[in-house]
N, C-alpha and C positions, 0 to 999 in steps of 0.2 A: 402722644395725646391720651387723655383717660377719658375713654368714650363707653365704656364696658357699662357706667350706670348711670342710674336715672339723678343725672346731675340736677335738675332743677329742682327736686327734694328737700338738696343742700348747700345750694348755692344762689346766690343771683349776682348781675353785672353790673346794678345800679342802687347808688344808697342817696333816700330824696333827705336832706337837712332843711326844715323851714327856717327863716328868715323872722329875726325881732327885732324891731328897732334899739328898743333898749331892754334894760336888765328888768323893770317892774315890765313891760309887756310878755315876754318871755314867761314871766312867772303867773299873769292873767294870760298867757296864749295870746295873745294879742298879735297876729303874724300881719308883717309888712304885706303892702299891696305887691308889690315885688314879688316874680314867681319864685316857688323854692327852688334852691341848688338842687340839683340832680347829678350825682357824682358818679362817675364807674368807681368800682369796689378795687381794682386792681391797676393799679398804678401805669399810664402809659409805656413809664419804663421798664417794669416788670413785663409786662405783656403777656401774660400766660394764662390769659382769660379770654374767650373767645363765645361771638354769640351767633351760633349759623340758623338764621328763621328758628330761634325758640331753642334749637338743640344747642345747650351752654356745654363745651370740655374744657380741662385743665388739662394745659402743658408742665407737665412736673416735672420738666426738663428747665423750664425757666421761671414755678412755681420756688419764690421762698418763704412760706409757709406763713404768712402773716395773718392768718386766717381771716379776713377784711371780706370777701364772700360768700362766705357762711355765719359770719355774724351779724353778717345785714339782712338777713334773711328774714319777712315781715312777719313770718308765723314763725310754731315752735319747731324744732327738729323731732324729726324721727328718728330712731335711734342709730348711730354711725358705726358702724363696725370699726375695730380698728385697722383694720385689712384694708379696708374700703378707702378710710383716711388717710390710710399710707401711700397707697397706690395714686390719691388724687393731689396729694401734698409735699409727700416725703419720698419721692422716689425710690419706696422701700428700703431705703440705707440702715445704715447700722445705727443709726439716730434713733429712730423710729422704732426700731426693735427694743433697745434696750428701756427709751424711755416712757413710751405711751402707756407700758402697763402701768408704770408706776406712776405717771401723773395722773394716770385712773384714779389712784387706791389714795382717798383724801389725808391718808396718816403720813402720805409722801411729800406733802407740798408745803409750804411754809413753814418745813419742822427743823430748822436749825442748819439745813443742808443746799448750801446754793443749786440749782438748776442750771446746766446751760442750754442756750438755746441750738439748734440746725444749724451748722452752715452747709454751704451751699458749691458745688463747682462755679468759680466766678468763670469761666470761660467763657460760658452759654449765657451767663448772666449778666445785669447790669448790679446787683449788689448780691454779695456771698450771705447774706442772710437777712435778720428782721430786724437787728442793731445797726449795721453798713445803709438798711433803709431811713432808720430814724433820724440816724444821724444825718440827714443828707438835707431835710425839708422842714423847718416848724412846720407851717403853717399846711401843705398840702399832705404833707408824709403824715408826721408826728399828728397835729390836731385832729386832721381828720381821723386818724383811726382810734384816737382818745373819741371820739365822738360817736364812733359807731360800736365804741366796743364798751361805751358807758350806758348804752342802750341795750345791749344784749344784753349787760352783766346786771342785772335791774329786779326786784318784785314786781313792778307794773309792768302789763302788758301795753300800758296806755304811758310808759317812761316818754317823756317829753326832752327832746335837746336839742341845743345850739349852737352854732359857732361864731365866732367873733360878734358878742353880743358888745355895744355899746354900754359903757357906763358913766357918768358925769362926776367928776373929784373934785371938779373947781379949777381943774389945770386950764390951758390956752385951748387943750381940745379937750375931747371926749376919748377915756381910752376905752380898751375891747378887753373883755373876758375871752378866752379863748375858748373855752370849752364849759359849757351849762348843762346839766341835766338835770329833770325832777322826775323823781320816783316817790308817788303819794307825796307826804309828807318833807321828805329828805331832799336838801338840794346838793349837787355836787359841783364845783366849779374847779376847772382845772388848770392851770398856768402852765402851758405847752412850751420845754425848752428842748432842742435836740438831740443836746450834748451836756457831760456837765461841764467841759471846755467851755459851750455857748452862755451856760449856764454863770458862773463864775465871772464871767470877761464882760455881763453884759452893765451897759451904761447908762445913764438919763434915765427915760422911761422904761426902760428895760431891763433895769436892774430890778432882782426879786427881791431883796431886802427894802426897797422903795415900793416898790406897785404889788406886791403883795399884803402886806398891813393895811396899805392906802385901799385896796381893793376889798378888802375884806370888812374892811370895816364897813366901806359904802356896800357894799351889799348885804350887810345885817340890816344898816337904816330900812334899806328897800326894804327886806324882809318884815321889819318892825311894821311898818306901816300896812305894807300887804296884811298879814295878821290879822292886824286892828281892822280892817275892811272888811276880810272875809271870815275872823270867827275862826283864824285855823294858828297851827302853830308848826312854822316850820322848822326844820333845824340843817344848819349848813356844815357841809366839810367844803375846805377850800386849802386844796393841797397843788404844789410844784411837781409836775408830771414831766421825768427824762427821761429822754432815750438814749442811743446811743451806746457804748460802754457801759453794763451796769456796774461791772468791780470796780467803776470808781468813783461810783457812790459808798461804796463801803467806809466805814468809821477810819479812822488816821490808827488805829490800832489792833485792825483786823485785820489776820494774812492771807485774807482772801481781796483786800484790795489790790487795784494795781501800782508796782513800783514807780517812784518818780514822783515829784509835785506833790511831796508829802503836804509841804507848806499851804498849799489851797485847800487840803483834804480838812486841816487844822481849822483852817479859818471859813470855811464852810460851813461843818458841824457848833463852830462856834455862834455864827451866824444863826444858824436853825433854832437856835438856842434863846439869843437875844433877842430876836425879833418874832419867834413864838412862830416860827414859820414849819411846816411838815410835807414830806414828802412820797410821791412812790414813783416806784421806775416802772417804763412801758413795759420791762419784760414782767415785772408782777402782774400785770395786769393783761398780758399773753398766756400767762401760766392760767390765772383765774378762766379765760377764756376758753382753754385748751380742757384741762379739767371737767367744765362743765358742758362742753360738744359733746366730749367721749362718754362723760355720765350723765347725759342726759338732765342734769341736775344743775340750774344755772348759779352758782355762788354771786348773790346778791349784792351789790357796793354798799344799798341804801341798809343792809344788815349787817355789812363785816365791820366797815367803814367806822362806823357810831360806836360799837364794841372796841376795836381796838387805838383810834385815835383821840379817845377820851382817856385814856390809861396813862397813870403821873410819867412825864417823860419820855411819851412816846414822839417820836420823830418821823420814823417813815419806814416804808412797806418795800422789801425786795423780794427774790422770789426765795430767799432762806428763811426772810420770818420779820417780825416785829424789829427794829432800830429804836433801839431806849437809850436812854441819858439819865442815869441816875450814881449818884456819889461819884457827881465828876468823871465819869468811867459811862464807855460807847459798847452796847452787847446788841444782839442778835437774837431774840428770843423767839421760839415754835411757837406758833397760834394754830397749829393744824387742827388741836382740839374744836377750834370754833366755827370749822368750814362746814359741817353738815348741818349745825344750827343755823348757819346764813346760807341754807338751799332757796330756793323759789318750789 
């Protein structure tokens, strides 16, 4: 147990999500009479989060490092050592050593050079790291920590977000947004998938080449109309958020994909293409996380986001860089230049 420091500094046990009926409430705040969800930060199954009368420790024996309790955290951080990080995260392993400086130093993160993530001894554990977690849950794994980690990663200290927001398309029901956040101006909506297996295979309403467009479009309407009411002008990213495996998201021509199922990598990327659809994987958005604990410096969505997903042919964000589509040909581009312009 890491009991050596003043854990409730940097951490807490519980992350409260309010409740919108639908997607225009949400954007007026309009919260259900329904109380809000109040979630523990740390996975039952994880279990390495403990709360004895007020005094919170981490088990880094059965921490895997998803950092989901210190980015729930209602205020700002104070500064983390990285000693301190290790000891409460990373069981000071060889992980830790080699990487934390360098996802300090912002010239290291999204410059052309995949990242990987901890893993973990599964002995002790119920998942060997923070991909074995994603992969396991949309909705309690994956969404939820797309949720708490689209709030940390924010200019407003007043970032607003939700989960499975209601929206109306005209279908038999009402489907759900998985994940909502507004930061000022900027809205972020997130389409939670856990795998790209889950990803790729899914059907009906569940298909992202379907309820992606379909969704996106009806949440511009909303938006239009919000607008028009309030005198404001917002602007939407609405991207496919996986976990799981990220090398295989990787382009059908990069060797940093994984072998096998070239055939789906193909028809994927062509997908992304035809249906104007764009994506990022949870571990980008771990890296962003991580980055900004250690530097104290929170790399904003509602500022990287707009800069890079505007760019002709961009597609989607891993933790090596930019994914572009241009002259028929899948690259990798460094955007690290742009991480200290999207500080908070």
């Amino acid at each position: 147990m890491t009991e050596n420091y003043e854990l409730s500094k940097y951490v807490v046990n519980t992350f409260t999500i309010p409740e919108h009926a639908n997607f225009l409430n949400f954007l007026k705040n309009f919260k259900s009479k329904t109380k809000p969800q109040n979630l523990p930060t740390c996975d039952d199954a994880i279990d390495a989060l403990s709360n004895n009368n007020g005094n919170i420790s981490v088990d880094s024996q059965k921490c895997i490092g998803c950092l989901n309790c210190i980015l729930a955290m209602p205020e700002e951080l104070p500064p983390l050592d990285n000693q301190v990080l290790a000891s409460m995260l990373f069981e000071n392993n060889e992980w830790s050593k080699q990487k934390l400086g360098k996802i300090k130093d912002s010239i290291n993160i999204f410059s052309g050079n995949k990242i990987n993530l901890p893993d973990y001894n599964p002995l002790s554990r119920h998942f060997s790291g923070f991909e074995k977690f994603t992969a396991i849950d949309e909705v309690n794994n994956v969404a939820f920590w797309l949720t708490v980690s689209s709030k940390f990663l924010s200019s407003s200290k007043e970032c607003r977000v939700s989960k499975e927001v209601q929206i109306d398309t005209g279908g038999d029901r009402a489907d759900r947004l998985d994940v909502c956040a507004k930061s000022n101006s900027n809205i972020l909506v997130l389409e939670a998938k856990k795998t790209f297996d889950a990803t790729i295979h899914g059907a009906g309403d569940n298909d992202y080449r379907i309820s992606i467009p379909k969704y996106r479009t009806e949440c511009q309407k909303i938006m239009d109309k919000y607008d028009e009411e309030y005198n404001t002008n917002t602007k939407l990213d609405f991207l496919l958020a996986v976990g799981g495996e990220e090398t295989e998201l990787y382009p059908p021509n990069d060797p940093r994909r994984v072998t096998g199922y070239l055939e789906n990598a193909e028809q994927f990327y062509q997908d992304l293409v035809k249906y104007k659809i764009q994506f990022i994987s949870a571990n980008a958005l771990w890296v962003m996380s991580l980055h900004s604990i250690l530097t104290n410096k929170i790399i904003c969505w509602d500022k990287l986001f707009p800069k890079i997903f505007s760019r002709d042919g961009a597609l989607g964000l891993l933790t090596s860089g930019l994914v572009v589509h241009k002259d028929d040909k899948y690259s990798v581009e460094s955007i690290s230049e742009l991480i200290t312009s999207s500080y908070r």
